[in-house]
N, CA, C and O atoms as a Maestro MAE file, in Angstrom:
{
 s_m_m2io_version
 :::
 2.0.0
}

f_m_ct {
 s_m_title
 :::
 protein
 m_atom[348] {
  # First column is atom index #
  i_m_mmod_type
  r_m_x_coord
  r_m_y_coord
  r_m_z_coord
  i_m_residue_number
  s_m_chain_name
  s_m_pdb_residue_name
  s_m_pdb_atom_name
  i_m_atomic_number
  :::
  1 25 82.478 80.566 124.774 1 A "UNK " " N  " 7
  2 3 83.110 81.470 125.727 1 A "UNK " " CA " 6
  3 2 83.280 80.747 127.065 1 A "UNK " " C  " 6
  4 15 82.254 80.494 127.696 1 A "UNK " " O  " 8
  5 25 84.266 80.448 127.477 2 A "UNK " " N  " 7
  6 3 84.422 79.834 128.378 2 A "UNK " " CA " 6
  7 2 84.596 80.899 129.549 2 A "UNK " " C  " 6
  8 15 84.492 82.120 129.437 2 A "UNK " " O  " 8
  9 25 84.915 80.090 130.820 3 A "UNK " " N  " 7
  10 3 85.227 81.532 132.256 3 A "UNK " " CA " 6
  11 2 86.672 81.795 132.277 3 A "UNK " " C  " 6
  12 15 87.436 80.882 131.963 3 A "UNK " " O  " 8
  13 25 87.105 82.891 132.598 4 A "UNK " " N  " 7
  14 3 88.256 83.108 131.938 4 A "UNK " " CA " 6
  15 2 88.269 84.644 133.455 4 A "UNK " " C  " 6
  16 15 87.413 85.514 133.614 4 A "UNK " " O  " 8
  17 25 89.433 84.438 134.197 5 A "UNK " " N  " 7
  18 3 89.502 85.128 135.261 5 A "UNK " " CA " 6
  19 2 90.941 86.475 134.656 5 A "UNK " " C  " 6
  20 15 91.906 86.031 134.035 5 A "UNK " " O  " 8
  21 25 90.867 87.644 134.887 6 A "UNK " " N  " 7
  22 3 91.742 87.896 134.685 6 A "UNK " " CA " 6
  23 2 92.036 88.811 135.860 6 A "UNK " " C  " 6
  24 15 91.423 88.978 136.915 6 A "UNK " " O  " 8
  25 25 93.288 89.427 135.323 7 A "UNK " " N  " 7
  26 3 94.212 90.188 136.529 7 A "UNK " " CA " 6
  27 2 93.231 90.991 137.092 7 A "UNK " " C  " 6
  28 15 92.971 90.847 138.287 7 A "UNK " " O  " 8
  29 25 92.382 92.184 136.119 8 A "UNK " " N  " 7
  30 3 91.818 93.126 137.107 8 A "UNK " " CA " 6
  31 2 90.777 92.524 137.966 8 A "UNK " " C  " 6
  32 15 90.509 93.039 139.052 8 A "UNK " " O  " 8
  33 25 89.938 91.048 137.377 9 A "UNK " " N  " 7
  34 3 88.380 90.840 138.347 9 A "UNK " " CA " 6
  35 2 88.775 91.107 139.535 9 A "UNK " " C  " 6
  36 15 88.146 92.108 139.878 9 A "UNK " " O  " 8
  37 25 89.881 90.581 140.862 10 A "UNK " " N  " 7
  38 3 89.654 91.035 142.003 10 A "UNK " " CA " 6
  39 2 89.454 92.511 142.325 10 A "UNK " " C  " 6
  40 15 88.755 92.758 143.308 10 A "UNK " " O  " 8
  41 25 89.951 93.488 141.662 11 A "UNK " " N  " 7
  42 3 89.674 94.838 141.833 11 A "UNK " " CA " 6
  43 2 88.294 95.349 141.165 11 A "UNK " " C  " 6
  44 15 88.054 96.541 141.356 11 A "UNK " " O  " 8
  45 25 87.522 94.747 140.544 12 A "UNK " " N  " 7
  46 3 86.205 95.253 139.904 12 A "UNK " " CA " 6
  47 2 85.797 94.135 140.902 12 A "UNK " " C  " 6
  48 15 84.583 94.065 140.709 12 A "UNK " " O  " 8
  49 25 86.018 93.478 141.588 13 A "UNK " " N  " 7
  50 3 85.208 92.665 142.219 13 A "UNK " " CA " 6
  51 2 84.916 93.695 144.103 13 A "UNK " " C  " 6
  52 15 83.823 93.820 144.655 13 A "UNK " " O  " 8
  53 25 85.832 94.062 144.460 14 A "UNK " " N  " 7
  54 3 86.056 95.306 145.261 14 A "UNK " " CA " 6
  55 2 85.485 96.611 144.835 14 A "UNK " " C  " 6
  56 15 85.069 97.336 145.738 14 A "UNK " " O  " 8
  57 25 85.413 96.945 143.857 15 A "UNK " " N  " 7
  58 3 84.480 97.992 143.351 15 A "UNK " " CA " 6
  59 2 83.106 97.575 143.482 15 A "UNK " " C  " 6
  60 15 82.290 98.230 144.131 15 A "UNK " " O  " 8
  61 25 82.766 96.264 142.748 16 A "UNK " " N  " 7
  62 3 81.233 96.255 143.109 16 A "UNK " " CA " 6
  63 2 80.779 96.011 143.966 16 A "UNK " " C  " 6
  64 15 79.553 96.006 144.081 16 A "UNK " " O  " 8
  65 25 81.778 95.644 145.117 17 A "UNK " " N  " 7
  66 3 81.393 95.684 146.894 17 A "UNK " " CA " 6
  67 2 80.920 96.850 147.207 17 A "UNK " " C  " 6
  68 15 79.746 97.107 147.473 17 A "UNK " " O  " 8
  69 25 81.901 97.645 147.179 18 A "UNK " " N  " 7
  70 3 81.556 99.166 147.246 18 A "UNK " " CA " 6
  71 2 80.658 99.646 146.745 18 A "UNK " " C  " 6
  72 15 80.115 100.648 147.209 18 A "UNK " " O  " 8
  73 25 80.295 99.083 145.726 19 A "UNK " " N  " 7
  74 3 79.207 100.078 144.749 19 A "UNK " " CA " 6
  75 2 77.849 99.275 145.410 19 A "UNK " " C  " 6
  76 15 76.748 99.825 145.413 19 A "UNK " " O  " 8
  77 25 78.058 97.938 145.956 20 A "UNK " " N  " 7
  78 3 76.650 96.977 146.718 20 A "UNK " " CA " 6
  79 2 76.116 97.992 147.767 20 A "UNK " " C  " 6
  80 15 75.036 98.578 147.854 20 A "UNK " " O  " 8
  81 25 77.555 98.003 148.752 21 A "UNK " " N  " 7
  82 3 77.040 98.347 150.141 21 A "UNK " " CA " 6
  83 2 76.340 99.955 149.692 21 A "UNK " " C  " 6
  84 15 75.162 100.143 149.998 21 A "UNK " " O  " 8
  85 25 77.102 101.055 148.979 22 A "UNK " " N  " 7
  86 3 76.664 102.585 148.886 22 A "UNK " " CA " 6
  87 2 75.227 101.926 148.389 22 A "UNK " " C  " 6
  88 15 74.243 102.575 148.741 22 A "UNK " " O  " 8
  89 25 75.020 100.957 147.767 23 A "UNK " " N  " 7
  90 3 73.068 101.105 146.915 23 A "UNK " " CA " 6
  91 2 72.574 101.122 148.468 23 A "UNK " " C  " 6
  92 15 72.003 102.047 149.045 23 A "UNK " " O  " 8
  93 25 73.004 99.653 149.068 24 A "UNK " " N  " 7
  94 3 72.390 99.295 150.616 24 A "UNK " " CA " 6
  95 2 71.756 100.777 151.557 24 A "UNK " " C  " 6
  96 15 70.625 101.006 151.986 24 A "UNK " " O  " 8
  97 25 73.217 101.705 151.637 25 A "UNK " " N  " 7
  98 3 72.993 102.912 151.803 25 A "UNK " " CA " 6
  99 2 71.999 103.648 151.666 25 A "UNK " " C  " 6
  100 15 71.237 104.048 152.545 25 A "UNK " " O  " 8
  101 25 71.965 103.955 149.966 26 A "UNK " " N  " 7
  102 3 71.015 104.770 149.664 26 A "UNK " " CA " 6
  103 2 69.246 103.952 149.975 26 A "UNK " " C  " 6
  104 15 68.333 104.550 150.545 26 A "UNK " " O  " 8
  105 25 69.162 102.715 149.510 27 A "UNK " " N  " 7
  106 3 67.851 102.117 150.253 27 A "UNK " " CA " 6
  107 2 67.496 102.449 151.179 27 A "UNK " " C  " 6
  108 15 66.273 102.513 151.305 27 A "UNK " " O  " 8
  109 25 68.329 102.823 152.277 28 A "UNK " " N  " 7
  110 3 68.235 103.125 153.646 28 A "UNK " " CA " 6
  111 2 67.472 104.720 153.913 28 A "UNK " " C  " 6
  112 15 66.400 105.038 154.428 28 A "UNK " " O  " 8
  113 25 68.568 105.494 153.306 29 A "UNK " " N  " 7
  114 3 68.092 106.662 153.142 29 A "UNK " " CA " 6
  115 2 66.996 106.870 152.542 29 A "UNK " " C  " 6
  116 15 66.430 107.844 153.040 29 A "UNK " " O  " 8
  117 25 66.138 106.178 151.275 30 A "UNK " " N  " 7
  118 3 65.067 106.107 150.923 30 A "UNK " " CA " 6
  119 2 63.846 105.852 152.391 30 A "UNK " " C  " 6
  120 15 63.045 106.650 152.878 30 A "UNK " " O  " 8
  121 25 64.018 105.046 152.598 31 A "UNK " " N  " 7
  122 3 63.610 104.911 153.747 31 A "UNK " " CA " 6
  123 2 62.999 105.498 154.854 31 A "UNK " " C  " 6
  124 15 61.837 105.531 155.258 31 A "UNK " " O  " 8
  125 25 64.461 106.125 155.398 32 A "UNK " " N  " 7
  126 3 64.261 107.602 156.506 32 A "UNK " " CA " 6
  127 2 63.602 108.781 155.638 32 A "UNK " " C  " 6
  128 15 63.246 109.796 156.237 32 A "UNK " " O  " 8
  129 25 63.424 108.683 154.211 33 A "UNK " " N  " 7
  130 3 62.474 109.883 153.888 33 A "UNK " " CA " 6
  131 2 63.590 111.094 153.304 33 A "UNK " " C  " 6
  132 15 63.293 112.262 153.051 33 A "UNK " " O  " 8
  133 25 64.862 110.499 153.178 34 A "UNK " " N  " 7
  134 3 65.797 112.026 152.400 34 A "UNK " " CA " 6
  135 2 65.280 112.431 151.604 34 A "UNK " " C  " 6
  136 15 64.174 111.924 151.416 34 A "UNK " " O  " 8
  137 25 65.659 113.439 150.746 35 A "UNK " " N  " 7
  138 3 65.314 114.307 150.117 35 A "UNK " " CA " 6
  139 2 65.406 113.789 148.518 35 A "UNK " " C  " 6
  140 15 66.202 113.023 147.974 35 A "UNK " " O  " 8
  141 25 64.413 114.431 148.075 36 A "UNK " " N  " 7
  142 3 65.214 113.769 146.438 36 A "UNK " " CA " 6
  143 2 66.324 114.195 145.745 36 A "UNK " " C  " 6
  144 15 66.847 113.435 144.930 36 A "UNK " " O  " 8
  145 25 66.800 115.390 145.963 37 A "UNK " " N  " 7
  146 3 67.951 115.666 145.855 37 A "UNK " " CA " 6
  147 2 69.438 114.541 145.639 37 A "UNK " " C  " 6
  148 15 70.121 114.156 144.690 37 A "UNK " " O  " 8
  149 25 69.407 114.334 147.122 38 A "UNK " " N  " 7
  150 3 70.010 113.790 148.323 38 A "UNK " " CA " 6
  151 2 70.092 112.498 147.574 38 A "UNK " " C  " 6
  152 15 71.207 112.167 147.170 38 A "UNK " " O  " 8
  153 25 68.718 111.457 147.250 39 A "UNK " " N  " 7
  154 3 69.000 110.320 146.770 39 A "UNK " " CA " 6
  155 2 69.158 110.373 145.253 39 A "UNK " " C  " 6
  156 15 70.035 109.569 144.938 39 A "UNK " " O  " 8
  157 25 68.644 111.019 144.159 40 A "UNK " " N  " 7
  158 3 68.944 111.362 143.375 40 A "UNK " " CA " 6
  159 2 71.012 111.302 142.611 40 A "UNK " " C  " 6
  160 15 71.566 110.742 141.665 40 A "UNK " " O  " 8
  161 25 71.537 112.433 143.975 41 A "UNK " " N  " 7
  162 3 73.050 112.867 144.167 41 A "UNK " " CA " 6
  163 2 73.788 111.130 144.438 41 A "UNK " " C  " 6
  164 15 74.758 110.651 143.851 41 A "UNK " " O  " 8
  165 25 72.978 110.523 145.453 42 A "UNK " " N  " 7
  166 3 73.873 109.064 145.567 42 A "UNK " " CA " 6
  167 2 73.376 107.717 144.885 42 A "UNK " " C  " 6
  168 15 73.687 106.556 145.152 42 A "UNK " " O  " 8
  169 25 72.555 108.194 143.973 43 A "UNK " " N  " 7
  170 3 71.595 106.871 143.027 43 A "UNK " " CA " 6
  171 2 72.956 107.031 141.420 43 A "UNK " " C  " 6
  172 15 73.585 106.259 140.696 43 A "UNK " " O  " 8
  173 25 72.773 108.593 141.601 44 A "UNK " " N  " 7
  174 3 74.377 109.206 140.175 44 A "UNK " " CA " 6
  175 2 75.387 108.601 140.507 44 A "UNK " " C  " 6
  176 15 76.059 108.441 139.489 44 A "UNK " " O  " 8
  177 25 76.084 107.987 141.733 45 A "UNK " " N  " 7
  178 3 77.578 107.958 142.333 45 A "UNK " " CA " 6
  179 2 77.199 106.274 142.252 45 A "UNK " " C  " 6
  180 15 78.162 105.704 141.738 45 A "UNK " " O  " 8
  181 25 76.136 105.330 142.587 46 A "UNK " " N  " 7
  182 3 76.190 104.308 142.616 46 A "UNK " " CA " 6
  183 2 76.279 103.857 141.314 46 A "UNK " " C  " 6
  184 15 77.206 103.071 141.120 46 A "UNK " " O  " 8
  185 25 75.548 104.142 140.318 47 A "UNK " " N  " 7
  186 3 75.171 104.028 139.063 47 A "UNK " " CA " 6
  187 2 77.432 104.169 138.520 47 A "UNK " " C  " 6
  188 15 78.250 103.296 138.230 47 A "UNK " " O  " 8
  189 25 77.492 105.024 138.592 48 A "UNK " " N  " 7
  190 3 78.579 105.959 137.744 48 A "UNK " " CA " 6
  191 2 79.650 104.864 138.256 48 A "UNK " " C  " 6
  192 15 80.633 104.562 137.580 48 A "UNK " " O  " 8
  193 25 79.340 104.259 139.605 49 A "UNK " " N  " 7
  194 3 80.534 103.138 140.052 49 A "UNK " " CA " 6
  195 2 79.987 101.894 139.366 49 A "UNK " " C  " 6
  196 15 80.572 101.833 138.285 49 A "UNK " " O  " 8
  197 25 79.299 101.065 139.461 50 A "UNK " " N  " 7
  198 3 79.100 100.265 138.484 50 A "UNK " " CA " 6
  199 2 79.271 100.509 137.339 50 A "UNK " " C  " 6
  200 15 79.727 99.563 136.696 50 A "UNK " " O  " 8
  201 25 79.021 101.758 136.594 51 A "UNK " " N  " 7
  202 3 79.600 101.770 135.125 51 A "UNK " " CA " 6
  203 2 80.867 101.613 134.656 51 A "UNK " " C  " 6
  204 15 81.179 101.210 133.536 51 A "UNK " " O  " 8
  205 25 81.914 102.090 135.938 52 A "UNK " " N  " 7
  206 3 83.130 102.359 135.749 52 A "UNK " " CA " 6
  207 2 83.643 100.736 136.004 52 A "UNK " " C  " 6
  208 15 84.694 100.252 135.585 52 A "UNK " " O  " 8
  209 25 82.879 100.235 136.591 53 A "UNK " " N  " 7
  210 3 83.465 98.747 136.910 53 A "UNK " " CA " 6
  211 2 83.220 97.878 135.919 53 A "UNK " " C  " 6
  212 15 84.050 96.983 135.756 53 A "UNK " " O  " 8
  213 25 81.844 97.945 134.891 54 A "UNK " " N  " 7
  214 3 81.360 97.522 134.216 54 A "UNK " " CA " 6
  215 2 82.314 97.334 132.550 54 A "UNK " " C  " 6
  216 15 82.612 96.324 131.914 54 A "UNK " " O  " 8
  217 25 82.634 99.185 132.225 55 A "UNK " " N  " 7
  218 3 84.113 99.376 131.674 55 A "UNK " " CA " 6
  219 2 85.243 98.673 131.636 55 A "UNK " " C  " 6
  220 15 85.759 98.160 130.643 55 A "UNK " " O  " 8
  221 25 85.737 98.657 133.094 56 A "UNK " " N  " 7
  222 3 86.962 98.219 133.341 56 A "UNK " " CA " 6
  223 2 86.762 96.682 132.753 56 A "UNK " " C  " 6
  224 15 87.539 96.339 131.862 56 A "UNK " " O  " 8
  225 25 85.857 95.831 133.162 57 A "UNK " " N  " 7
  226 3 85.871 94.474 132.702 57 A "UNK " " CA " 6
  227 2 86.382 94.320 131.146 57 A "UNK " " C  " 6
  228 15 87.390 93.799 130.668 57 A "UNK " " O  " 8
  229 25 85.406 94.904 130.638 58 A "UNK " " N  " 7
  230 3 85.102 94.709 128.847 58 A "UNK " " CA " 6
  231 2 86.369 95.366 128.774 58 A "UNK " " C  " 6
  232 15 87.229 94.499 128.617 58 A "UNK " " O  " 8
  233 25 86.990 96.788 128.827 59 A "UNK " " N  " 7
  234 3 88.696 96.868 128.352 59 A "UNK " " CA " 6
  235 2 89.376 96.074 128.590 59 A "UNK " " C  " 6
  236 15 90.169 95.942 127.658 59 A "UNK " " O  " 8
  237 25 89.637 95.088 129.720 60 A "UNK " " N  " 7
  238 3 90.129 94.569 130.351 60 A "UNK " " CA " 6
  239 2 90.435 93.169 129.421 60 A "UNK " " C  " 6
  240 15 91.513 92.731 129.017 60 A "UNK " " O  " 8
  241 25 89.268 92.727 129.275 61 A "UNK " " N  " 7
  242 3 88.965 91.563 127.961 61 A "UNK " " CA " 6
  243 2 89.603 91.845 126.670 61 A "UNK " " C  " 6
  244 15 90.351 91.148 125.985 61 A "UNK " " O  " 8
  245 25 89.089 93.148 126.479 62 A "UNK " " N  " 7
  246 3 89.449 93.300 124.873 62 A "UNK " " CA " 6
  247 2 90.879 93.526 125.009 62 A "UNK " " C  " 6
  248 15 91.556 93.672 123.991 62 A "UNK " " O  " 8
  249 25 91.286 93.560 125.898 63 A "UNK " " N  " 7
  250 3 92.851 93.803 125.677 63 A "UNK " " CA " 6
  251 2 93.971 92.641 126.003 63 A "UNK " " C  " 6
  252 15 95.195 92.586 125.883 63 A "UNK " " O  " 8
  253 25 93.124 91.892 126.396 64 A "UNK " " N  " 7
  254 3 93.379 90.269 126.939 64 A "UNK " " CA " 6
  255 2 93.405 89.582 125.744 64 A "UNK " " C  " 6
  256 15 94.321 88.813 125.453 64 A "UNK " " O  " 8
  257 25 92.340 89.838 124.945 65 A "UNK " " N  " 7
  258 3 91.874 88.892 123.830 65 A "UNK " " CA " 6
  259 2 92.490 89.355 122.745 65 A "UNK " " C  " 6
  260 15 92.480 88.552 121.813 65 A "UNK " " O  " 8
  261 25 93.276 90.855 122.439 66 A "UNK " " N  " 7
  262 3 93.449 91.842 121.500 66 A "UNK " " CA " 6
  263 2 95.267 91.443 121.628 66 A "UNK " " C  " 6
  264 15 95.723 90.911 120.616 66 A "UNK " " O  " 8
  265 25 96.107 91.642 122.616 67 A "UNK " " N  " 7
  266 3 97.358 91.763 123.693 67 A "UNK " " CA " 6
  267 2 97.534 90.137 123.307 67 A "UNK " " C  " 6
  268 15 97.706 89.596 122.215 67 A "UNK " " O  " 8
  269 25 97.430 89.636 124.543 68 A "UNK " " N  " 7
  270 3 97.680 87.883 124.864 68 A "UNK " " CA " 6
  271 2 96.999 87.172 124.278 68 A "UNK " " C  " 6
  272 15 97.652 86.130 124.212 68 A "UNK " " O  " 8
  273 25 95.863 86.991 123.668 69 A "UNK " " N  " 7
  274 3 95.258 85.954 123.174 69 A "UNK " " CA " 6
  275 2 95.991 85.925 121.257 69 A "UNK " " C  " 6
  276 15 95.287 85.279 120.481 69 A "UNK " " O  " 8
  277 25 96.799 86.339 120.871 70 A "UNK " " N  " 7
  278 3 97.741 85.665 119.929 70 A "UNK " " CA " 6
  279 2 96.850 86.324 118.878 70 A "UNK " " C  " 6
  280 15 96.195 87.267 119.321 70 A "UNK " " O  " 8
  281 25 96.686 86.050 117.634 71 A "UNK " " N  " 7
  282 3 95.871 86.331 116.063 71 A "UNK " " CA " 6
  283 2 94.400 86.176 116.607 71 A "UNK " " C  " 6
  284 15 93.845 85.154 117.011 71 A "UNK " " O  " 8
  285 25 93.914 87.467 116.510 72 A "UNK " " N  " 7
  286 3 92.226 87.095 116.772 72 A "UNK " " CA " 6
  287 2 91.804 86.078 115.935 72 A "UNK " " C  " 6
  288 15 92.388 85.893 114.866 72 A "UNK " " O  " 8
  289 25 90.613 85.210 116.370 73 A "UNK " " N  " 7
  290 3 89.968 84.435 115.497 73 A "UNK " " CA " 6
  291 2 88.927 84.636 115.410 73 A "UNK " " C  " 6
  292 15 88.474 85.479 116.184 73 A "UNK " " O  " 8
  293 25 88.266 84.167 114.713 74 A "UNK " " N  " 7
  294 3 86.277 84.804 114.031 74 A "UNK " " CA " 6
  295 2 85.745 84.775 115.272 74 A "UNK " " C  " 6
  296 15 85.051 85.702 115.689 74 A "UNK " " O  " 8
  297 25 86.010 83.749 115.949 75 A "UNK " " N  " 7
  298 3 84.803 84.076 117.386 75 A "UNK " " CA " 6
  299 2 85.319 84.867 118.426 75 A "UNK " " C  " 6
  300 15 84.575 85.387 119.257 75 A "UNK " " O  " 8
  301 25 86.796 85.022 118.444 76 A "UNK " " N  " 7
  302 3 87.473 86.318 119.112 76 A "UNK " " CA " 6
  303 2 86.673 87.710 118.981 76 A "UNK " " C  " 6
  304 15 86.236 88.473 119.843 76 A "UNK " " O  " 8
  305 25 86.644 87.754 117.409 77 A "UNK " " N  " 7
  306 3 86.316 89.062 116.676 77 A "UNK " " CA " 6
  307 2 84.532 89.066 117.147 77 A "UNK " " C  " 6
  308 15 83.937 89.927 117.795 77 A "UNK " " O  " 8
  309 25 84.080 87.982 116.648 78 A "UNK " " N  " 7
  310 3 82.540 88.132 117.133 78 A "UNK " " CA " 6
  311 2 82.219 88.354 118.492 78 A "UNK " " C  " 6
  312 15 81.313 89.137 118.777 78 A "UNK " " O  " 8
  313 25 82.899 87.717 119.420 79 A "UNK " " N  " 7
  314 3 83.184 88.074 121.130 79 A "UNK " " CA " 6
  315 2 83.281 89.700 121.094 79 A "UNK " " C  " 6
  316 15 82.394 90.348 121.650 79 A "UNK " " O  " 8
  317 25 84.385 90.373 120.422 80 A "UNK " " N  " 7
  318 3 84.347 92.053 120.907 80 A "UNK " " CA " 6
  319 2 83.363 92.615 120.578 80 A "UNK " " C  " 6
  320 15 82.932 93.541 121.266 80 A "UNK " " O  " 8
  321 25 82.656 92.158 119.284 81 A "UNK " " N  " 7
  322 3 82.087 93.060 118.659 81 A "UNK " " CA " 6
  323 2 80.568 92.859 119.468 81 A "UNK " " C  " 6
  324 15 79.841 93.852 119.494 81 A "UNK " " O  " 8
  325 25 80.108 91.663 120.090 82 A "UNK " " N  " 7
  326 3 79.229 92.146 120.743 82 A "UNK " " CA " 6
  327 2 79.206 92.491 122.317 82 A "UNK " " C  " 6
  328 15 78.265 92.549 123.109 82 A "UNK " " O  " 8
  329 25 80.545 92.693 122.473 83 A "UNK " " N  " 7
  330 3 80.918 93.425 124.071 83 A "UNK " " CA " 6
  331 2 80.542 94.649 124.005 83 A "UNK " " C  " 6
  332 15 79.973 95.336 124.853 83 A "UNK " " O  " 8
  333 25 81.010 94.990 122.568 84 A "UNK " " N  " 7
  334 3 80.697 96.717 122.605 84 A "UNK " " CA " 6
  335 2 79.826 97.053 122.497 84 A "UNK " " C  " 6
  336 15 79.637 98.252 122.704 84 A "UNK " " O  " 8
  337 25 78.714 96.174 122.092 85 A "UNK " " N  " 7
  338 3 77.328 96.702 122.894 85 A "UNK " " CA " 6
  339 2 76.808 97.652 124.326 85 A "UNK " " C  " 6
  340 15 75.995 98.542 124.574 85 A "UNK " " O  " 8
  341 25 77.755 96.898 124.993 86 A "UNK " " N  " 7
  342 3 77.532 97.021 126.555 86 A "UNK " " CA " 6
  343 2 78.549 97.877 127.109 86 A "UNK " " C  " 6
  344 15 78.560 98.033 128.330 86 A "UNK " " O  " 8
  345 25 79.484 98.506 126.322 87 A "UNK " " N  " 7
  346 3 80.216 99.940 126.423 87 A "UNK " " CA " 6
  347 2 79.008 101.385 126.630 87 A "UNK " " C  " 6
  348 15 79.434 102.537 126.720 87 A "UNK " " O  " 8
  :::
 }
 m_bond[347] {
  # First column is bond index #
  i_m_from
  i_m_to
  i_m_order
  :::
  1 1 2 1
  2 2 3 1
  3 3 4 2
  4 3 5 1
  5 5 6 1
  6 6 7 1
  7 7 8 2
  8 7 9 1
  9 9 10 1
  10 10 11 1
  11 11 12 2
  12 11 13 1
  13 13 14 1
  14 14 15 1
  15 15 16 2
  16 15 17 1
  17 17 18 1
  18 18 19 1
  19 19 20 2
  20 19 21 1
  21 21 22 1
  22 22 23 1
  23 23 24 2
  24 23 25 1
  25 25 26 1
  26 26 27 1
  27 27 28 2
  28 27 29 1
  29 29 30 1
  30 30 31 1
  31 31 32 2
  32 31 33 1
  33 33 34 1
  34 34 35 1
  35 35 36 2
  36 35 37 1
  37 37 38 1
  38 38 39 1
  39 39 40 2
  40 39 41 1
  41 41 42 1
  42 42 43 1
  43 43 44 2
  44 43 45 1
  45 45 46 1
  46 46 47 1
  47 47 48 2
  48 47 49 1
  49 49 50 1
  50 50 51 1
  51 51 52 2
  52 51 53 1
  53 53 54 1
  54 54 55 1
  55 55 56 2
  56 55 57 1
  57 57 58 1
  58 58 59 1
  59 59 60 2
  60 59 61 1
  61 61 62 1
  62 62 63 1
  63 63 64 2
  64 63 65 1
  65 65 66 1
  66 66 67 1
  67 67 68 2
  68 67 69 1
  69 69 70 1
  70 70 71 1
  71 71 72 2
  72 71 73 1
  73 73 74 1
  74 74 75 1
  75 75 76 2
  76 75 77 1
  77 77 78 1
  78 78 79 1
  79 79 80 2
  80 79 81 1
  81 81 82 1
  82 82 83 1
  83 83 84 2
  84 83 85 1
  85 85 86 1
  86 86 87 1
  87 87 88 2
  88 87 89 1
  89 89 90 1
  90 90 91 1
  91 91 92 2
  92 91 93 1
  93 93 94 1
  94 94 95 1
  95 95 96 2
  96 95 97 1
  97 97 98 1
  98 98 99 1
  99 99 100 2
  100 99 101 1
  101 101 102 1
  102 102 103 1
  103 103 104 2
  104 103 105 1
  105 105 106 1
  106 106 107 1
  107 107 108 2
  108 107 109 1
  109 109 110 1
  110 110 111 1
  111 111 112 2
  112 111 113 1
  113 113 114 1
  114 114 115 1
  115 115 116 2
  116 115 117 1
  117 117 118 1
  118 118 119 1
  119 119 120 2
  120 119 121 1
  121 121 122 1
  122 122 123 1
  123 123 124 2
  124 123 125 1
  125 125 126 1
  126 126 127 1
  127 127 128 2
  128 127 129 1
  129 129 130 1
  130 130 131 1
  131 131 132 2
  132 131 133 1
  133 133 134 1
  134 134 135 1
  135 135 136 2
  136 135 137 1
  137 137 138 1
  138 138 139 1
  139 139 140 2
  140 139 141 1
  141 141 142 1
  142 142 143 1
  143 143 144 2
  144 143 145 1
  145 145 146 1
  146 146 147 1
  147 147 148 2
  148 147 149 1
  149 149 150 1
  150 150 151 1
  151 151 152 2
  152 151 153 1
  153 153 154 1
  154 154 155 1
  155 155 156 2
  156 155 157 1
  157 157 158 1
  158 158 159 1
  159 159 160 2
  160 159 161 1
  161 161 162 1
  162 162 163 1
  163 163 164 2
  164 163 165 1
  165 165 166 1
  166 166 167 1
  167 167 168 2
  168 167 169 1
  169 169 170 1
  170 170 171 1
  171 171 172 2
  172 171 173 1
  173 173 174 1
  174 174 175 1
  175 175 176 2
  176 175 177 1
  177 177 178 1
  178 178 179 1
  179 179 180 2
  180 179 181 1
  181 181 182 1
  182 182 183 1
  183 183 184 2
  184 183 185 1
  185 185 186 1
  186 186 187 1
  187 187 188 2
  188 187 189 1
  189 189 190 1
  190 190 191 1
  191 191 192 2
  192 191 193 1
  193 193 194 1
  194 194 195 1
  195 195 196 2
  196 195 197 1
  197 197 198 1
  198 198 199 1
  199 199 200 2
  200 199 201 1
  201 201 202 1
  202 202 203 1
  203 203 204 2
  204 203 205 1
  205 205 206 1
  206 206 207 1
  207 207 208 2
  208 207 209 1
  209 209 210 1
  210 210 211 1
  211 211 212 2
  212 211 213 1
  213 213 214 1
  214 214 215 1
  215 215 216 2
  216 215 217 1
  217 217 218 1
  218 218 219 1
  219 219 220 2
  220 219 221 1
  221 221 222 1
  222 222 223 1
  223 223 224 2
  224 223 225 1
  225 225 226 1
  226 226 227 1
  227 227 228 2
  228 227 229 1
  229 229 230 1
  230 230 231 1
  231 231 232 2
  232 231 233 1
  233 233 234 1
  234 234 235 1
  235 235 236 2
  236 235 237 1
  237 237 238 1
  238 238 239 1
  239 239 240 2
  240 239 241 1
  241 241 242 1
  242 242 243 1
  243 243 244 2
  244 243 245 1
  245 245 246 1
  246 246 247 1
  247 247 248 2
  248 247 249 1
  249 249 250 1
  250 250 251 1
  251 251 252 2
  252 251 253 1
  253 253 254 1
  254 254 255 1
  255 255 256 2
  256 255 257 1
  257 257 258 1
  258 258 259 1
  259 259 260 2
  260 259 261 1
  261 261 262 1
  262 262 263 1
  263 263 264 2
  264 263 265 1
  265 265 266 1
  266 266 267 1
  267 267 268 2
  268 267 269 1
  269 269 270 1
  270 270 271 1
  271 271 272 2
  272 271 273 1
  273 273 274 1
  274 274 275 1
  275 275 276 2
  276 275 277 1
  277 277 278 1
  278 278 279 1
  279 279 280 2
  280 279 281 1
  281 281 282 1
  282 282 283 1
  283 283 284 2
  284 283 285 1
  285 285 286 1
  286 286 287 1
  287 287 288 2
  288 287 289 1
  289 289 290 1
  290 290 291 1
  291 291 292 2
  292 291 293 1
  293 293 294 1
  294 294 295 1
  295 295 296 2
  296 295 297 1
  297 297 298 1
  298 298 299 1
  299 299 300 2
  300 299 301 1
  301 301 302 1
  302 302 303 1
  303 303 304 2
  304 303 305 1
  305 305 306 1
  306 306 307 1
  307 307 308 2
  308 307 309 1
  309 309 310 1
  310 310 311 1
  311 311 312 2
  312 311 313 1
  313 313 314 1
  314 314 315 1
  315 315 316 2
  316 315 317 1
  317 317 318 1
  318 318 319 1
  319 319 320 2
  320 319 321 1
  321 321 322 1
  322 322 323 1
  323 323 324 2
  324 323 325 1
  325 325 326 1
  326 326 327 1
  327 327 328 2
  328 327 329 1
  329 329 330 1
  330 330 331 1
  331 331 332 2
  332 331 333 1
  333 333 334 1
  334 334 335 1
  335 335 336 2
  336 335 337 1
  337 337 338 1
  338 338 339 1
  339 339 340 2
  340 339 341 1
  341 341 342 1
  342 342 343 1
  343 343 344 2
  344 343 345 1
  345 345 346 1
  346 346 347 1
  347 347 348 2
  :::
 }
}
C-alpha cells in the first residue's frame, strides 16, 4: 500500500482541524468544571466529526480503487476488505 493522496484528503484534513480544536475546547471545559451533561453533549459532536471524517476517507478509497483504479486485483480486493473493518 503505498501513500496515495486523493481529491477529498484536503477537506477531511479541514474536518479534523475542526474536530482537533472542538476536543481542545471541550478539555478546557473539563477543566472549568462544566457539567457532565455539557461535556458529555460536546465529547458526542467531537467523536460523531471524526467518524464522519473517518467515513469519508475509506468511501473515498473504495471508490478510487473500485471507479479509477481499473480491474480490482487480489490485493485491491484484500485492501477493501480489511478497510471495512474500520467502517
Amino acid at each position: 500500500m503505498g501513500m496515495t493522496i486523493h481529491s477529498s484528503h484536503p477537506d477531511i484534513i479541514v474536518r479534523l482541524k475542526r474536530a482537533h480544536g472542538h476536543l481542545a475546547a471541550v478539555l478546557t471545559m473539563f477543566e472549568q468544571g462544566r457539567s457532565c451533561l455539557d461535556l458529555a453533549q460536546q465529547l458526542h459532536a467531537v467523536e460523531s466529526a471524526v467518524g464522519n471524517a473517518k467515513r469519508e476517507l475509506i468511501h473515498d478509497h473504495m471508490e478510487h480503487c473500485l471507479v479509477e483504479g481499473g480491474e480490482p486485483t487480489r490485493d485491491t480486493l484484500k485492501e477493501l476488505k480489511q478497510l471495512t473493518k474500520y467502517l
